[in-house]
C-alpha positions in Angstrom: -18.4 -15.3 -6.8 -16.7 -13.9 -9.8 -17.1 -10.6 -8.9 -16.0 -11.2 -5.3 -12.6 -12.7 -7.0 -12.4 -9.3 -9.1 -13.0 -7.0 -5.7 -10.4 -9.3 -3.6 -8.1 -9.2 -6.8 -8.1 -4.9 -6.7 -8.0 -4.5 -3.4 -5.0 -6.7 -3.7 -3.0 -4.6 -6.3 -4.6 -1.2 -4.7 -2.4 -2.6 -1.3 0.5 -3.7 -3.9 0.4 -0.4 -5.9 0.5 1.6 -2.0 3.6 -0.2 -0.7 5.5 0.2 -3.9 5.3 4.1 -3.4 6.0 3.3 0.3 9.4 2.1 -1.1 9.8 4.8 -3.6 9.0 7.6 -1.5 11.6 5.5 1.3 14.2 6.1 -1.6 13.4 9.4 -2.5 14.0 10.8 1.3 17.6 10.6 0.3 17.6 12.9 -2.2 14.4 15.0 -0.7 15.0 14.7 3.3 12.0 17.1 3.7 9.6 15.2 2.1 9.8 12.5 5.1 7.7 14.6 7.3 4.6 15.0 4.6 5.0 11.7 3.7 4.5 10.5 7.9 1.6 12.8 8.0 0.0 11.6 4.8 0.3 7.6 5.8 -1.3 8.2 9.3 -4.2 10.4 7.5 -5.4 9.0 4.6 -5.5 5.3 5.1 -5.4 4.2 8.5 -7.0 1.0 7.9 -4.2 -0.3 6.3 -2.5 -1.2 9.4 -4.8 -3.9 10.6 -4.1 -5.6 6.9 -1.8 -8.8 6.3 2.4 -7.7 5.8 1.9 -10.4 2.8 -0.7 -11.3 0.6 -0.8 -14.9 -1.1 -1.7 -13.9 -4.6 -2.5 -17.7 -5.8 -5.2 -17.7 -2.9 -7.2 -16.4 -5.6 -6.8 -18.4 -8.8 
């Protein structure tokens, strides 16, 4: 059970880590417009099955 806690905990801050360079990346478009269409093309290749995942995660779920 431990272990499951320390997988769920990862994945956790592996989806946490992903949308916090979502939001820099957002941010950088300003200053690099022609970054926006890599960045589309990397987000629809590398991780599709982050879509079907929760828009928030309840981090005390796992105390």
């Amino acid at each position: 059970m431990a272990n499951n806690n320390v997988v769920h905990g990862l994945n956790d801050n592996t989806i946490a880590i992903g949308e916090m360079f979502k939001t820099i990346l957002e941010r950088l478009e300003m200053y690099f417009p022609d970054l926006n269409d890599e960045v589309e093309r990397i987000q629809k290749n590398a991780r599709p099955q982050e879509k079907n995942l929760p828009k928030s995660i309840d981090f005390d779920e796992f105390e």
